[in-house]
N, C-alpha and C positions, 0 to 999 in steps of 0.2 A: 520411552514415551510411545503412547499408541496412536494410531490414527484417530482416533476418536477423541483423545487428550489432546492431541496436536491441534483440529476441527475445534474442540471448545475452546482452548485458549486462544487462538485465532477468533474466535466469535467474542469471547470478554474483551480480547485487545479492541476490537472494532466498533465495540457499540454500551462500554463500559467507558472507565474516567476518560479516556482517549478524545473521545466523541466529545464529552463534554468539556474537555480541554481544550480542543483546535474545531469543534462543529462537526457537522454532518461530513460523507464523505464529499457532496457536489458542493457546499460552503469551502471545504479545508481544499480540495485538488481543483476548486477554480482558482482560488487562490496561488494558490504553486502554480497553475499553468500561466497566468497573466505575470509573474516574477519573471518565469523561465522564455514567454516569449518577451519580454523587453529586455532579458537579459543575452537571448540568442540574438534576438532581432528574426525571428521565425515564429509563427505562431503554434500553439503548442496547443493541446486538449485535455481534457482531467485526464480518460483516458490513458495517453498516453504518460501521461506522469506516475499512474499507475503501472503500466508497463516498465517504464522508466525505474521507480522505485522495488519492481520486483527483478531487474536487473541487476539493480546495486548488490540485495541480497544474494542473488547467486554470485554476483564476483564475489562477495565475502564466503560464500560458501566454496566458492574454491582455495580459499586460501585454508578453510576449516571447515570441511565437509559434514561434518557431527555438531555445529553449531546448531541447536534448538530454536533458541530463536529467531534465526532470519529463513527456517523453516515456517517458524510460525508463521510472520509477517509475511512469507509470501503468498501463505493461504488468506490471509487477513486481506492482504492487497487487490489478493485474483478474487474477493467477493467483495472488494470496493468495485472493481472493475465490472462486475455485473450489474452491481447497482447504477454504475454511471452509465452503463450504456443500453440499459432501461428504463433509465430516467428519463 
């Protein structure tokens, strides 16, 4: 896969059925963050749930370093993150 292949599919994931499945990204990560602060009992931010979930992918990607996809999703995620925090 190219860089370019990797940037468009990360772009379909984000704003293809996805979006229209779970909403916008500031709908779908307020929601996760309002889960995540009554479930920490801390308050949380899209943000960083953002951060948060392109975490997870890299623990996955250390376990599988050539996984594509959580390649993707983390480019997916770092342009949710832009949008949230110029929103």
């Amino acid at each position: 896969m190219t860089r370019d292949e990797c940037l468009t599919a990360a772009l379909k994931a984000v704003t293809g059925q996805r979006q229209q499945d779970y909403g916008t990204p500031d709908q779908n990560f307020q929601r996760v963050a309002t889960l995540w602060s009554t479930i920490l009992n801390a308050p949380v931010t899209p943000a960083q749930v953002a951060m948060c979930m392109i975490a997870l992918k890299l623990a996955r990607l250390m376990n599988n370093p050539t996984h594509e996809d959580s390649m993707i999703d983390i480019a997916g995620y770092a342009a949710c993150m832009v949008e949230l925090n110029n929103g």
